[in-house]
Biopython code that builds the backbone (N, CA, C, O; Angstrom):
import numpy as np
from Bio.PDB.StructureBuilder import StructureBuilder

atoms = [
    (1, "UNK", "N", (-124.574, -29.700, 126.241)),
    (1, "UNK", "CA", (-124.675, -28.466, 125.482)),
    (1, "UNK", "C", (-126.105, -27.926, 125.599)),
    (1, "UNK", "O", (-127.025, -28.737, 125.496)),
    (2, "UNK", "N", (-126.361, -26.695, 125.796)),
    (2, "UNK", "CA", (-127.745, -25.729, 125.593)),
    (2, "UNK", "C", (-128.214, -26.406, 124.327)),
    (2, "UNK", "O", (-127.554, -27.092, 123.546)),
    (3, "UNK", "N", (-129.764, -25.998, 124.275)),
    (3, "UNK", "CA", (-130.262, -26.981, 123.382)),
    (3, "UNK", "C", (-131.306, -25.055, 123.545)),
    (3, "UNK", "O", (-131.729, -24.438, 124.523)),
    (4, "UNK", "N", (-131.318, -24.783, 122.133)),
    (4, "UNK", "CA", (-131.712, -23.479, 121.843)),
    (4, "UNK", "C", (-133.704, -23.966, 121.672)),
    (4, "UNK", "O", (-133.794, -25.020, 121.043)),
    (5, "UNK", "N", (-134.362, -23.702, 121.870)),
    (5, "UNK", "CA", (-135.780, -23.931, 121.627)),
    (5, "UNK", "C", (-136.281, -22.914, 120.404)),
    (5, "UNK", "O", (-136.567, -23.406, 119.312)),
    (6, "UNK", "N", (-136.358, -21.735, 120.589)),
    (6, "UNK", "CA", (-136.958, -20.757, 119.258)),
    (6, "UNK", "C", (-135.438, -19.775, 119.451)),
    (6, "UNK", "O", (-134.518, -19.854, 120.265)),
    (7, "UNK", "N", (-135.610, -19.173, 118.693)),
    (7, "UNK", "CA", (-134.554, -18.164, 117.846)),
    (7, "UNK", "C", (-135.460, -17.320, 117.343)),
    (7, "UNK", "O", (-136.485, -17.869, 116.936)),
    (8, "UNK", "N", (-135.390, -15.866, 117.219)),
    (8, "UNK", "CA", (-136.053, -14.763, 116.534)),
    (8, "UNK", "C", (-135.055, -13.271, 116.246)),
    (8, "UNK", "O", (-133.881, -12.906, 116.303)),
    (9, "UNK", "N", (-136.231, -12.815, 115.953)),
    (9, "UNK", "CA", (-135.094, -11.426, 115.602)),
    (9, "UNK", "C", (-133.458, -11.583, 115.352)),
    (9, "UNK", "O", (-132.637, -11.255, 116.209)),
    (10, "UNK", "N", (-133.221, -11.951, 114.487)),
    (10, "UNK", "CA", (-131.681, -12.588, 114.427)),
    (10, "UNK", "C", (-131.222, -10.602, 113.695)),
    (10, "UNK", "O", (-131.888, -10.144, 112.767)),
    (11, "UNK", "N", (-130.198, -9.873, 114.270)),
    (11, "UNK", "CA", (-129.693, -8.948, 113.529)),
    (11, "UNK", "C", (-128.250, -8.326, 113.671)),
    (11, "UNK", "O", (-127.822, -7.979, 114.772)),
    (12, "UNK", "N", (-127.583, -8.212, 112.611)),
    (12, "UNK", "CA", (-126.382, -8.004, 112.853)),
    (12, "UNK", "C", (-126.077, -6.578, 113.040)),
    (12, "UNK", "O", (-126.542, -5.520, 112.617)),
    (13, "UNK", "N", (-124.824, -7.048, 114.074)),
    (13, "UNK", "CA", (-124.671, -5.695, 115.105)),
    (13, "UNK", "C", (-123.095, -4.987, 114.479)),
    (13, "UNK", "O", (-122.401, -4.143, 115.045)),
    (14, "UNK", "N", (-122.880, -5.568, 113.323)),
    (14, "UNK", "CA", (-121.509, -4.978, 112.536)),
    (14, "UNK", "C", (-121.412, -4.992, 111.056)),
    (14, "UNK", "O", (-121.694, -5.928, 110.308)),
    (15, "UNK", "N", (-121.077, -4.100, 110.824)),
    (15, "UNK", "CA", (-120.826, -4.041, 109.307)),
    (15, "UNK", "C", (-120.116, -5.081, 108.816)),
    (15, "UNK", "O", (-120.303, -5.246, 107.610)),
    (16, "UNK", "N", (-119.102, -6.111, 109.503)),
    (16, "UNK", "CA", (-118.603, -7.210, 109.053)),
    (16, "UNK", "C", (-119.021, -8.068, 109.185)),
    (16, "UNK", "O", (-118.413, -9.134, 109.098)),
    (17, "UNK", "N", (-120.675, -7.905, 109.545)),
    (17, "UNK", "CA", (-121.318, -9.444, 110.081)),
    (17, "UNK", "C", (-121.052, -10.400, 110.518)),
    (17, "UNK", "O", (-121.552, -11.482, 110.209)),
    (18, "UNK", "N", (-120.100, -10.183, 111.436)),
    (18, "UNK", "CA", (-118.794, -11.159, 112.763)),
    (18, "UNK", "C", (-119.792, -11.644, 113.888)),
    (18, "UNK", "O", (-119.599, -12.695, 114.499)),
    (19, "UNK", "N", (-121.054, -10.673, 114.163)),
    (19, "UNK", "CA", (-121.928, -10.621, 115.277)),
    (19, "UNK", "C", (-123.334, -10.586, 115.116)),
    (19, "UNK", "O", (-123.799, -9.798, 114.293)),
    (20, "UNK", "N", (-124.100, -11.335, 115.793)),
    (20, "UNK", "CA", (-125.465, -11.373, 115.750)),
    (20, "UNK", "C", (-126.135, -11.664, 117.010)),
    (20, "UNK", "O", (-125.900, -12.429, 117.945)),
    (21, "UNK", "N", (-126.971, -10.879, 116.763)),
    (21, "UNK", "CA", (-127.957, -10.774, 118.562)),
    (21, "UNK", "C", (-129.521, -11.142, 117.913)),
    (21, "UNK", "O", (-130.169, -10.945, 116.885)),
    (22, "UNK", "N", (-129.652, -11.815, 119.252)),
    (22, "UNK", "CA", (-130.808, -12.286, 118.857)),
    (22, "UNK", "C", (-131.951, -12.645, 119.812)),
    (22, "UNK", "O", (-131.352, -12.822, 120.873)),
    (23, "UNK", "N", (-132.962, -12.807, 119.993)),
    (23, "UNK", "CA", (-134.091, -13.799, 121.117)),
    (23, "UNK", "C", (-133.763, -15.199, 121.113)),
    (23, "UNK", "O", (-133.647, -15.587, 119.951)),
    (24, "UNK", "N", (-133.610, -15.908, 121.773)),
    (24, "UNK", "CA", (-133.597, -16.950, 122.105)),
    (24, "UNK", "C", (-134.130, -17.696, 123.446)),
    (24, "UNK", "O", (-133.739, -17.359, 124.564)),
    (25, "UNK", "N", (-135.114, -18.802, 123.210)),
    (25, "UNK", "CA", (-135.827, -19.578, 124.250)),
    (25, "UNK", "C", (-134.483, -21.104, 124.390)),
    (25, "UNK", "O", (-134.357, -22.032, 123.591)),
    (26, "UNK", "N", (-133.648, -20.842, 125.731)),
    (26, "UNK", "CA", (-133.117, -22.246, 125.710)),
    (26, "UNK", "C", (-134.417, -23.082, 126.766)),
    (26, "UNK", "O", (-135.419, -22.676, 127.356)),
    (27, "UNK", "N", (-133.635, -24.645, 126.570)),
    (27, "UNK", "CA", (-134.609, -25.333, 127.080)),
    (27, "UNK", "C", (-134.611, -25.376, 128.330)),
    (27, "UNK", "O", (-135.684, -25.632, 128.878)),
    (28, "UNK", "N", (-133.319, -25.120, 129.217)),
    (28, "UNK", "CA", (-133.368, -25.323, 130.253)),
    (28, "UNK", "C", (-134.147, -23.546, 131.324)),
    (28, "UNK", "O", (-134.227, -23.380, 132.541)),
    (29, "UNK", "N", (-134.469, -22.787, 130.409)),
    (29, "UNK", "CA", (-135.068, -21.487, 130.667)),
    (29, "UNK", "C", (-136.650, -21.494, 130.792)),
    (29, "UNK", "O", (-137.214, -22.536, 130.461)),
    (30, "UNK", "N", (-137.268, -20.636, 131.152)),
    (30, "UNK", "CA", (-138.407, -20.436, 131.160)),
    (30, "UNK", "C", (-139.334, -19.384, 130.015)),
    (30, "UNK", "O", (-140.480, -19.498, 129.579)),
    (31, "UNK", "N", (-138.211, -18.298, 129.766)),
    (31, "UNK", "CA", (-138.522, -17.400, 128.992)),
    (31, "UNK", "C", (-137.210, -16.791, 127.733)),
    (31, "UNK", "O", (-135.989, -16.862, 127.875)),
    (32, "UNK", "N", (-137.727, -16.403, 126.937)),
    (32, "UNK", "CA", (-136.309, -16.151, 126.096)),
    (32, "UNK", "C", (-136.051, -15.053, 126.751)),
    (32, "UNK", "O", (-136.756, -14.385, 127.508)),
    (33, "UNK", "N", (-134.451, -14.863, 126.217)),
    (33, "UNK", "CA", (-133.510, -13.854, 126.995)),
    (33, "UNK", "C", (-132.865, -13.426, 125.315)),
    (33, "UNK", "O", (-133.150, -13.879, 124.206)),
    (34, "UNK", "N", (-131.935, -12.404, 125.737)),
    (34, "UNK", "CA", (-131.363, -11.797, 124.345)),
    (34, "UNK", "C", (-129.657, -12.718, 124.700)),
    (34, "UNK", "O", (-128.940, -12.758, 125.699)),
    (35, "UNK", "N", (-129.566, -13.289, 123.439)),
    (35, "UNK", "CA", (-127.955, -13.590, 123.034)),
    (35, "UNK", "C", (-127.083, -13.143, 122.145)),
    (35, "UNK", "O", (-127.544, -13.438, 121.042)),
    (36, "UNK", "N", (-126.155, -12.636, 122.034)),
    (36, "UNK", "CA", (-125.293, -12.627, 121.285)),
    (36, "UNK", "C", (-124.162, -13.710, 120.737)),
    (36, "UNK", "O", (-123.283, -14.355, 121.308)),
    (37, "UNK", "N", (-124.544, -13.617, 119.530)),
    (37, "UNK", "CA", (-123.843, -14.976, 118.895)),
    (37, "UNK", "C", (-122.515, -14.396, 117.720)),
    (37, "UNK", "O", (-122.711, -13.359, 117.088)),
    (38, "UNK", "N", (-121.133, -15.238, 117.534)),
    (38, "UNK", "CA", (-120.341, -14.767, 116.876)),
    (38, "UNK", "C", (-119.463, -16.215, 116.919)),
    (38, "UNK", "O", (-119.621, -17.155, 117.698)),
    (39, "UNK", "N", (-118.416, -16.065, 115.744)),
    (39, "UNK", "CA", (-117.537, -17.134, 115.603)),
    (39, "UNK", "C", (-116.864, -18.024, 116.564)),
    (39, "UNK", "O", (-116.753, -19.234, 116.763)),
    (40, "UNK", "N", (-116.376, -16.671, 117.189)),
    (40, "UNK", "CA", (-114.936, -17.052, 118.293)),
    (40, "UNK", "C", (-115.578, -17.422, 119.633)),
    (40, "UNK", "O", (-114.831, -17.547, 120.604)),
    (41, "UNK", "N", (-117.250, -17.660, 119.812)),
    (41, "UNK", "CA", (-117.719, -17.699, 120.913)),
    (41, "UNK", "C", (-116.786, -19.246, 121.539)),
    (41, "UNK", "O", (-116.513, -20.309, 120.980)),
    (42, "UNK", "N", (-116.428, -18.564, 123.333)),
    (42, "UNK", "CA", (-115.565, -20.089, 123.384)),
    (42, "UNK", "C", (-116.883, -21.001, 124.099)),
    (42, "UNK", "O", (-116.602, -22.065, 124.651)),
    (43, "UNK", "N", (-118.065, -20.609, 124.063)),
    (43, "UNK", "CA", (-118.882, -22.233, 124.216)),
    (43, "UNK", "C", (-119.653, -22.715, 123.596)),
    (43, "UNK", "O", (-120.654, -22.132, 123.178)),
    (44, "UNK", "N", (-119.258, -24.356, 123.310)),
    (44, "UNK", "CA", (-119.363, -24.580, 121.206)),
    (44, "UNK", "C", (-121.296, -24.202, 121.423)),
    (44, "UNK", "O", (-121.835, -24.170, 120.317)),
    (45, "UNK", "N", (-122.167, -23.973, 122.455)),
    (45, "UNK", "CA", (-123.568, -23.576, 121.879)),
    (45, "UNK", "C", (-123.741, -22.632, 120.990)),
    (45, "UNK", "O", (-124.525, -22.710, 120.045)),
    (46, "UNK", "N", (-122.655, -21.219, 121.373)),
    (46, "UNK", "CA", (-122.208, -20.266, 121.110)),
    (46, "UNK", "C", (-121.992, -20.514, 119.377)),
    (46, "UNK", "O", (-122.903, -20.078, 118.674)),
    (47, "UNK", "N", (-121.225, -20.961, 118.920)),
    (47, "UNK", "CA", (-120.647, -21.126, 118.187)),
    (47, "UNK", "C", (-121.564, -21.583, 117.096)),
    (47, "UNK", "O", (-121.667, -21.165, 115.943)),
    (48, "UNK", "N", (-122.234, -22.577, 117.746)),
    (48, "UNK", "CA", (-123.156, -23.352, 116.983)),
    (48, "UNK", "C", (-124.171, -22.646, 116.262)),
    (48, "UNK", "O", (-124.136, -22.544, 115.036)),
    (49, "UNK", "N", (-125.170, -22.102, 117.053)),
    (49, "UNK", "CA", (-125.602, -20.858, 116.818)),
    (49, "UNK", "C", (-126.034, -20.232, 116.144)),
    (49, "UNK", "O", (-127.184, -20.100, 115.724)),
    (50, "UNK", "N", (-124.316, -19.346, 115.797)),
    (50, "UNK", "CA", (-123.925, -18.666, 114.950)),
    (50, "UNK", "C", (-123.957, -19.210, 113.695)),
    (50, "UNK", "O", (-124.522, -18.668, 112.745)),
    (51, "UNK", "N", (-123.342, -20.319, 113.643)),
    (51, "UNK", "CA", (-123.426, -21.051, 112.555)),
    (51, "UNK", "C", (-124.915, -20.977, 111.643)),
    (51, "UNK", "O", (-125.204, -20.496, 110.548)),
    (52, "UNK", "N", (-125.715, -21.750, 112.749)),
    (52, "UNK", "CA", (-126.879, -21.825, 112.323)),
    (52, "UNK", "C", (-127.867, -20.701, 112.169)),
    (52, "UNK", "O", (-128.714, -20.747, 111.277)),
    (53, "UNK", "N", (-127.786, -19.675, 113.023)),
    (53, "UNK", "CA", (-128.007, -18.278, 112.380)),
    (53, "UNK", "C", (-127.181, -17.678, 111.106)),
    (53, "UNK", "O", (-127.916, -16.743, 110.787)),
    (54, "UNK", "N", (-126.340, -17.667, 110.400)),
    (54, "UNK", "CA", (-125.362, -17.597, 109.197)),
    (54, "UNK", "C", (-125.771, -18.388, 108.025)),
    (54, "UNK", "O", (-125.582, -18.130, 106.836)),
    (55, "UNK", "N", (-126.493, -19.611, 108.679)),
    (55, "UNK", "CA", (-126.801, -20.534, 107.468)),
    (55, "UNK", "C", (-128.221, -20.508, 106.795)),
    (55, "UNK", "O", (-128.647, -21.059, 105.780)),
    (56, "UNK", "N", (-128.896, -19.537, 107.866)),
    (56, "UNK", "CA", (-130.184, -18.560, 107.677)),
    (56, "UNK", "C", (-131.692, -19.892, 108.167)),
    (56, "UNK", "O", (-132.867, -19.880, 107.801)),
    (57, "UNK", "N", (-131.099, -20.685, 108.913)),
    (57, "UNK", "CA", (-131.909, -21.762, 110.008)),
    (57, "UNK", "C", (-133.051, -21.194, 110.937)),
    (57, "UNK", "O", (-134.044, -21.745, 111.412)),
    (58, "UNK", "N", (-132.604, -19.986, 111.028)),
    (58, "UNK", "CA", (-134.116, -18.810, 111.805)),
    (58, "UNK", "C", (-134.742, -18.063, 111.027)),
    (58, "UNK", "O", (-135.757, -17.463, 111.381)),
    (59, "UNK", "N", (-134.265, -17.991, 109.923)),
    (59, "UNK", "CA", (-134.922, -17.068, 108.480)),
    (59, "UNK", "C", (-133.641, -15.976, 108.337)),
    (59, "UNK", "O", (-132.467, -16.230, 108.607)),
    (60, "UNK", "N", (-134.088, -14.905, 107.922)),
    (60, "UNK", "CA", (-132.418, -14.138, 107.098)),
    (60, "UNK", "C", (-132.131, -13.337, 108.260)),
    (60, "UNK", "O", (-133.108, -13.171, 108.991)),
    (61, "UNK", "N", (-131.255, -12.895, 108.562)),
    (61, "UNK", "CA", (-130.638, -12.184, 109.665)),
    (61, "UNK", "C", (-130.914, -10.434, 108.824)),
    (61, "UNK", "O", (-130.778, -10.046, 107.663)),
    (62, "UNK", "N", (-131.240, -9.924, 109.790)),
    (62, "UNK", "CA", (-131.607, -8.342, 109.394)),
    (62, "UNK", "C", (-130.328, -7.557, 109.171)),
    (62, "UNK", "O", (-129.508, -8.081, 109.925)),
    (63, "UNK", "N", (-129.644, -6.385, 108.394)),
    (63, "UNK", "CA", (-128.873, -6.556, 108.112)),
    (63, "UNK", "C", (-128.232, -5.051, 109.136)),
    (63, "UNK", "O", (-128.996, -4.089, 109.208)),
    (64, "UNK", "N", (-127.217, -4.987, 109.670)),
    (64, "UNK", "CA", (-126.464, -4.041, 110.463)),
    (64, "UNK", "C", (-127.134, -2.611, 109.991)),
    (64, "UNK", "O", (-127.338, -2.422, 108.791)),
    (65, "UNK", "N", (-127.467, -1.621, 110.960)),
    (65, "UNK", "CA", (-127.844, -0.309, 110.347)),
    (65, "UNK", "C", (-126.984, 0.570, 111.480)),
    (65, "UNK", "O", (-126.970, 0.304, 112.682)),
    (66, "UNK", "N", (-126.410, 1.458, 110.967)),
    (66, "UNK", "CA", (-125.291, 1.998, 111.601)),
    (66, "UNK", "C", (-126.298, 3.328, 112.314)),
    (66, "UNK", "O", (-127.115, 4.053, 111.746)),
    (67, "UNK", "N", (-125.767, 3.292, 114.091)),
    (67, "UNK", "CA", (-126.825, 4.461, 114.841)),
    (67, "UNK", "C", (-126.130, 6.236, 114.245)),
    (67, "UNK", "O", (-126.681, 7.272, 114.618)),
]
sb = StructureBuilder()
sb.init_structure("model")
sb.init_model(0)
sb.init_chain("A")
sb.init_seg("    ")
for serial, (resi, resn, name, xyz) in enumerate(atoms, 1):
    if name == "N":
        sb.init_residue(resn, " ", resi, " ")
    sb.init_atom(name, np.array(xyz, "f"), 0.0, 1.0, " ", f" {name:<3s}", serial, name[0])
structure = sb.get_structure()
C-alpha cells in the first residue's frame, strides 16, 4: 500500500462532503502531486485517506464553496 508522507490543503469539493482533494507527498514520489480522496475509492490507500482526512489527521478540511 502507498504510504502518504505529508497531506495539506485538505478541501471539500461537494456540498455532501463525499470528496476531498488535497496535496499529498507519497513515499515512493519525489514531490507532492494533488489527490483526490472519497469513500468508494477502489484502492484501500484511497480509502484510507479519506478516512484519515474525515477524522481531521491533517487538521480540519476547508469547507466546499460553491464557484
Amino acid at each position: 500500500m502507498l504510504i502518504a508522507e505529508s497531506v495539506r490543503n485538505p478541501v471539500y469539493t461537494d456540498e455532501n462532503e463525499t470528496h476531498i482533494t488535497c496535496l499529498v507527498k507519497w513515499s515512493h514520489l519525489d514531490q507532492e502531486h494533488p489527490f483526490g480522496a472519497n469513500a468508494w475509492d477502489t484502492e484501500p490507500h484511497g480509502k484510507q485517506l479519506y478516512e484519515e482526512l474525515k477524522a481531521g489527521k491533517y487538521g480540519p478540511v476547508a469547507p466546499y464553496v460553491a464557484s
